[in-house]
TORTORFI-674189 format. One record per residue: x, z, y of N, C-alpha, C in turn. Coordinates in steps of 0.2 Angstrom, whole numbers, padded with zeros to 4 digits, always signed. Each point is the difference from the previous one (the first is absolute). Last residue first. Layout:
N
XZYXZYXZY ...
This chain:
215
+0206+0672+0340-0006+0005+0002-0003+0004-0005 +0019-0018-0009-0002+0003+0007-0006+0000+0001 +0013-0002-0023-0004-0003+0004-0002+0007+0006 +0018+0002-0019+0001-0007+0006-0006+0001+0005 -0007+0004-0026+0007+0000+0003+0001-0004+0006 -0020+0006-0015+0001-0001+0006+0007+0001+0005 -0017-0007-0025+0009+0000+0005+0001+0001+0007 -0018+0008-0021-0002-0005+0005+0009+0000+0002 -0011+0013-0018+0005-0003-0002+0000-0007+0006 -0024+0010+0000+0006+0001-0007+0006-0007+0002 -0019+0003+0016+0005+0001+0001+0006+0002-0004 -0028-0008+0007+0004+0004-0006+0008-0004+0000 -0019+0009+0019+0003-0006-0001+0002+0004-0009 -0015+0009+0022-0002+0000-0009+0004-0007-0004 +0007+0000+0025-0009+0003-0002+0001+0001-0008 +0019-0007+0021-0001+0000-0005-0005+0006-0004 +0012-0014+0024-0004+0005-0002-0002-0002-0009 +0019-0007+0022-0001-0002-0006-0005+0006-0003 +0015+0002+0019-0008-0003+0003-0004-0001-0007 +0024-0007-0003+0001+0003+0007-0010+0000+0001 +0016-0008-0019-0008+0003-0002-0001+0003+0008 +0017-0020-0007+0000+0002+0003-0009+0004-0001 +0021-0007-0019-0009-0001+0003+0000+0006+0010 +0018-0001-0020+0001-0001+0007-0003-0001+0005 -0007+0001-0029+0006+0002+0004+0000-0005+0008 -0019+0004-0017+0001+0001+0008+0005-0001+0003 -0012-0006-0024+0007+0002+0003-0001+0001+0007 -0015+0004-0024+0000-0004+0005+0007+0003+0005 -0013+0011-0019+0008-0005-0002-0001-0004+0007 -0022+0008+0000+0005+0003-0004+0004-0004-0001 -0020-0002+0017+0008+0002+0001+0005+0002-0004 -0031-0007+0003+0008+0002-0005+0008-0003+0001 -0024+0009+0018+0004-0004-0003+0005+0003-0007 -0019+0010+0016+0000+0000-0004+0004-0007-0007 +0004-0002+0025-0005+0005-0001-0001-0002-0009 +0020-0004+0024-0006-0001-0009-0001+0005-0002 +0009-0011+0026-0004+0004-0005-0002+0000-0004 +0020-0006+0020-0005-0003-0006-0003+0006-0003 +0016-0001+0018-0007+0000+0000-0005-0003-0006 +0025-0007-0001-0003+0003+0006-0005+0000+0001 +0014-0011-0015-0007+0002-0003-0001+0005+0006 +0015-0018-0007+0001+0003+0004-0008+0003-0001 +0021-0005-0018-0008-0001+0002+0000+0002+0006 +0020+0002-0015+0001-0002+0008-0007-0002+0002 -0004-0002-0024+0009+0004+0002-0003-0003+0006 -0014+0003-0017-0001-0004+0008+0003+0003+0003 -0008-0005-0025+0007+0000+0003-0002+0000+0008 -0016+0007-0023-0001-0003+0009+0008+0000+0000 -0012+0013-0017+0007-0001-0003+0001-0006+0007 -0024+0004+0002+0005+0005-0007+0007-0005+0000 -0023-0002+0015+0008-0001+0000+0005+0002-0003 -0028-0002+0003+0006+0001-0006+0005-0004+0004 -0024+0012+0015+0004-0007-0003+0007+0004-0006 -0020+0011+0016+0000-0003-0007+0004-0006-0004 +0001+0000+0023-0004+0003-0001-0001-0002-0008 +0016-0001+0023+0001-0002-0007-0005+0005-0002 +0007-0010+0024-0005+0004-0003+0001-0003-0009 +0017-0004+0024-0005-0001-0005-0003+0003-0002 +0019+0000+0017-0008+0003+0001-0005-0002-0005 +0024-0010-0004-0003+0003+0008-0006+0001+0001 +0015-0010-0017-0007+0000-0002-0003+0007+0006 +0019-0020-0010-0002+0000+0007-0008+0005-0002 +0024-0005-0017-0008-0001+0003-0002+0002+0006 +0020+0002-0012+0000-0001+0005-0006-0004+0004 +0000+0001-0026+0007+0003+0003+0000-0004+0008 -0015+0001-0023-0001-0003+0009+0005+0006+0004 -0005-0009-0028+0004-0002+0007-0004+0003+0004 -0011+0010-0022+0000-0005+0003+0006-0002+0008 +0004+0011-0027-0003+0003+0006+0001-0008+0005 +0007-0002-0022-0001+0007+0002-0002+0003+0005 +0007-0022-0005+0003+0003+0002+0000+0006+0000 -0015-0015-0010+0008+0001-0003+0004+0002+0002 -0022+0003+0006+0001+0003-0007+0009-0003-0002 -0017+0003+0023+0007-0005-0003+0003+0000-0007 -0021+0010+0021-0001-0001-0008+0008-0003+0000 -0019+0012+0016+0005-0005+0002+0004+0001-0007 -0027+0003+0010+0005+0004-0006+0008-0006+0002 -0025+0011+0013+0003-0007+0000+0007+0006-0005 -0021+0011+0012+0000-0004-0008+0003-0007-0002 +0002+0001+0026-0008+0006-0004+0003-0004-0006 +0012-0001+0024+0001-0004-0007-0005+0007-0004 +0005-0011+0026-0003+0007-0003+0000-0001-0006 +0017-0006+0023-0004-0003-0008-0004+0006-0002 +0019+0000+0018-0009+0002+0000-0004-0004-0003 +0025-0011-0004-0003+0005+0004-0007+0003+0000 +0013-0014-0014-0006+0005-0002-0002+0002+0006 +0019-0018-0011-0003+0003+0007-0006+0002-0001 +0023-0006-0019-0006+0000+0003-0002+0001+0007 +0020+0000-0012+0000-0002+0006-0008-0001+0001 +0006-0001-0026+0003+0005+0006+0001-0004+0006 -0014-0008-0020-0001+0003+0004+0005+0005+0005 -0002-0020-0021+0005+0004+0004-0005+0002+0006 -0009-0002-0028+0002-0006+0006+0005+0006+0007 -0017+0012-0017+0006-0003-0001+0001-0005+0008 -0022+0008-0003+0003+0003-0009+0006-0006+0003 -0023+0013+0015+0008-0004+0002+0002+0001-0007 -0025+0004+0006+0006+0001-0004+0005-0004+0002 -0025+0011+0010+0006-0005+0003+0005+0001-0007 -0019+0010+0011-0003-0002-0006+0005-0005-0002 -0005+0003+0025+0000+0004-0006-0001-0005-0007 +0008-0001+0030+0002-0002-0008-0002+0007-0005 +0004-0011+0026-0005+0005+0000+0000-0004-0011 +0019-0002+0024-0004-0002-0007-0005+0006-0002 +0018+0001+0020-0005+0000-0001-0005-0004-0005 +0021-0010+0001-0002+0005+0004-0006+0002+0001 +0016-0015-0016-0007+0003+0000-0002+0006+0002 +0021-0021-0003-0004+0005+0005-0007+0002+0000 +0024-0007-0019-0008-0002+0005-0005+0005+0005 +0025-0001-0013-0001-0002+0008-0006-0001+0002 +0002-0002-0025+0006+0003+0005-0002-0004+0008 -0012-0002-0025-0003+0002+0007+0006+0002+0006 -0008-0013-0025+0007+0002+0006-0004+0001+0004 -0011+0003-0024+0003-0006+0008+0005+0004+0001 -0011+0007-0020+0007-0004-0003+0000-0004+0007 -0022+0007-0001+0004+0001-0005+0007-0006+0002 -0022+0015+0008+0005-0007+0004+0005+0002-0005 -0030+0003+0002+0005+0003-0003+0009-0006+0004 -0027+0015+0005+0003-0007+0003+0007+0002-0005 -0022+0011+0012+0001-0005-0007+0004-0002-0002 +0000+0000+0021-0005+0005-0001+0001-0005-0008 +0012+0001+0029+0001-0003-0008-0006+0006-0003 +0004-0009+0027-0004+0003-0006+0003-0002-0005 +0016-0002+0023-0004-0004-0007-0004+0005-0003 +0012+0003+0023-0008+0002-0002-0001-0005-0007 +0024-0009+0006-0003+0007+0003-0010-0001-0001 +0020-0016-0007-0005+0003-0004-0005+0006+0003 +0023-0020-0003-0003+0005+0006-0010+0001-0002 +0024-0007-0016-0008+0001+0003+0001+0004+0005 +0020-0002-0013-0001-0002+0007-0007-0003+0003 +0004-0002-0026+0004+0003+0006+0001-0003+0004 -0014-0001-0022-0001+0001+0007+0003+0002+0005 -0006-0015-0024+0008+0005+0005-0004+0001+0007 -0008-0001-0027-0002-0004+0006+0006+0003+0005 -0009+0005-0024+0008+0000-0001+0000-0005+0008 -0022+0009-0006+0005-0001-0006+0004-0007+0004 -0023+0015+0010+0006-0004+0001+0004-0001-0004 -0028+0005+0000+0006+0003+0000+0006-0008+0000 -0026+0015+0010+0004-0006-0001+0006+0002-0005 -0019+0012+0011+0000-0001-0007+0003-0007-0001 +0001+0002+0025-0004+0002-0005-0001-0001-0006 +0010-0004+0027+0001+0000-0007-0002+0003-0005 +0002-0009+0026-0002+0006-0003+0001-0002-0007 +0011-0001+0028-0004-0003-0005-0003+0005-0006 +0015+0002+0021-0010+0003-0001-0003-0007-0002 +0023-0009+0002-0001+0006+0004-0009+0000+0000 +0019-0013-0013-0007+0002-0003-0002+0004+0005 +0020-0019-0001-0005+0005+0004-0006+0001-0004 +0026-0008-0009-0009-0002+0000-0001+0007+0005 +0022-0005-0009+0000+0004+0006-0009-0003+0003 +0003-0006-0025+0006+0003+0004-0001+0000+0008 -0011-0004-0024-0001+0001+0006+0003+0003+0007 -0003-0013-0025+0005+0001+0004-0005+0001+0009 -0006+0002-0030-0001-0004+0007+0006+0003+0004 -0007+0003-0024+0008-0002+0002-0002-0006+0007 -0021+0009-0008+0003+0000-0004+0007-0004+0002 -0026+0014+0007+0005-0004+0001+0007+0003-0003 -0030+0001-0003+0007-0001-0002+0007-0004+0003 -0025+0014+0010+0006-0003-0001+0005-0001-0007 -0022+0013+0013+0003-0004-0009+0003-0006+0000 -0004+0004+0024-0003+0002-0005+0000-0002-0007 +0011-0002+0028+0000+0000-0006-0002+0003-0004 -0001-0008+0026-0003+0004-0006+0003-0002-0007 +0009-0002+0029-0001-0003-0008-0003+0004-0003 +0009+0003+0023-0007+0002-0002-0002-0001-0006 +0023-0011+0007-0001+0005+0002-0008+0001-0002 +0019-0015-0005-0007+0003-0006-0004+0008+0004 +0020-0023+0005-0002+0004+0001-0008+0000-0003 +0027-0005-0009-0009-0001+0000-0003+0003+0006 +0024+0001-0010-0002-0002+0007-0006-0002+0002 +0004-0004-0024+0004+0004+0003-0001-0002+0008 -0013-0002-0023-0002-0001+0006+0005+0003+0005 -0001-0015-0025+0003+0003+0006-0005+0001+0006 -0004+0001-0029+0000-0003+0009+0004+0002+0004 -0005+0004-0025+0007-0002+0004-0003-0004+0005 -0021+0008-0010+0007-0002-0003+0003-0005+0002 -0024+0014+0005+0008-0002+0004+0005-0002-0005 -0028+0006-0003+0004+0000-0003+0007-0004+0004 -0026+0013+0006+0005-0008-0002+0007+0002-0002 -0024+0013+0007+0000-0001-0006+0007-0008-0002 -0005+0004+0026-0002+0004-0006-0002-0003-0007 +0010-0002+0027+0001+0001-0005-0001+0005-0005 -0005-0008+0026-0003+0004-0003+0002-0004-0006 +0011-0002+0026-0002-0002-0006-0002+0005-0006 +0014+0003+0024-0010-0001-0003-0003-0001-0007 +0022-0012+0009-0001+0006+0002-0009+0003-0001 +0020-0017-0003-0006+0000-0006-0004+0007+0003 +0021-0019+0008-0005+0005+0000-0006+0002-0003 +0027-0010-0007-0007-0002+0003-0003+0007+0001 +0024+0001-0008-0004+0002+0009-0003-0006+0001 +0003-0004-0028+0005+0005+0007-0002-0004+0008 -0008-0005-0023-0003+0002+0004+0005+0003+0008 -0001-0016-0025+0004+0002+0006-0003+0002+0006 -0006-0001-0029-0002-0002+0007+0003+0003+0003 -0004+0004-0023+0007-0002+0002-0001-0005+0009 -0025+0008-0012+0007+0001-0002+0007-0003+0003 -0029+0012-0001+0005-0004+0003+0009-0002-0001 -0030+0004-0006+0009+0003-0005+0005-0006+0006 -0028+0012+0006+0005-0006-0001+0007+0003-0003 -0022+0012+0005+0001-0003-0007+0005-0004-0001 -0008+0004+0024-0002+0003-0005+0002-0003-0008 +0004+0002+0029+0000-0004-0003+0000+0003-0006 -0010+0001+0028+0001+0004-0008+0001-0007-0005 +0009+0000+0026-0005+0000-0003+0001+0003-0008 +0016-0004+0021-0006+0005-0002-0007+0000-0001 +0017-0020-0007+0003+0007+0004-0006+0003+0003 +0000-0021-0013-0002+0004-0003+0001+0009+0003 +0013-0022+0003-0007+0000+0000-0004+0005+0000 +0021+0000-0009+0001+0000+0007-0008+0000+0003 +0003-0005-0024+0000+0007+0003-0001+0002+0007 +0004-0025-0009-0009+0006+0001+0002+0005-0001 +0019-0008+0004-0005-0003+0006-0007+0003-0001 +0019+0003-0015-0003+0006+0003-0002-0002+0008 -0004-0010-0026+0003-0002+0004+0000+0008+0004 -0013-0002-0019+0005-0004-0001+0006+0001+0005 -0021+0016-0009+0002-0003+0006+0007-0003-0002 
């Protein structure tokens, strides 16, 4: 696809195998739309609406999605490298398969998300929104920080299931009501974290920080 007339075009309906490149998407509406097996390079879809969208084996590459609506979208054996998505609004997104390397995720709203099978490796994650997310077998990764940003996270009643948060920074995290189950918690920082309600099942908790944090 050349142009983003024929993308525009093409709003919920299935668009398959296409390489879309450095096209100006920003707040057209694509909502519905079924993407599969395509390739994003450096698109803008800032202020996009993408609400219902599908996306499937996706490669998306230094796209720009910045306050883009994905509200109960879905996303599938896709993966992100190096794409901004701050200040998504994003609540019920399905993620599955799914890798996000080196985004920016500050400020993006993923309340109530439903996510397995999920790697986060680097890029800026603190100010996240998790609210009553359910996160199954999802890993949060920064190797050159040592642990993944999410310093003042938003993770209010979440579910962390079988997830890797080793060495996790989630200084002043608001994790009220949150529950992990059989998670890894080791070197991970809680300092100030709000754990008020906070339930913890078969977690591993070598050498975890829990300086500071309330409840």
């Amino acid at each position: 696809m050349q142009t983003s007339d024929e993308v525009i075009a093409c709003r919920g309906q299935a668009v398959r195998g296409a390489r879309i490149e450095m096209l100006d998407l920003r707040a057209r509406n694509l909502g519905g739309t079924r993407f599969s097996d395509v390739v994003f390079r450096r698109v803008c879809f800032s202020r996009a609406s993408l609400e219902a969208t599908s996306f499937e084996r996706i490669d998306a590459i230094a796209c720009d999605l910045r306050s883009a609506n994905l509200t109960q979208a879905r996303v599938l054996s896709s993966v992100f490298n190096g794409c901004d998505m701050a200040q998504i609004e994003a609540t019920g997104l399905v993620v599955r398969d799914t890798r996000l390397q080196e985004c920016r995720l500050a400020g993006a709203n993923f309340a109530g998300a439903r996510w397995t099978s999920v790697t986060i490796t680097g890029g800026e994650t603190a100010y996240v929104r998790m609210e009553k997310a359910l996160l199954l077998a999802c890993r949060f990764e920064a190797p050159r920080l040592g642990g993944c940003p999410l310093m003042r996270a938003q993770f209010k009643g979440t579910f962390f299931i079988e997830c890797d948060l080793r060495a996790a920074n989630l200084y002043c995290a608001n994790l009220r009501g949150a529950v992990f189950v059989n998670t890894d918690l080791s070197d991970a920082c809680f300092e100030g974290a709000d754990l008020t309600g906070a339930v913890f099942i078969d977690c591993g908790t070598d050498r975890t920080d829990w300086a500071e944090a309330r409840g």
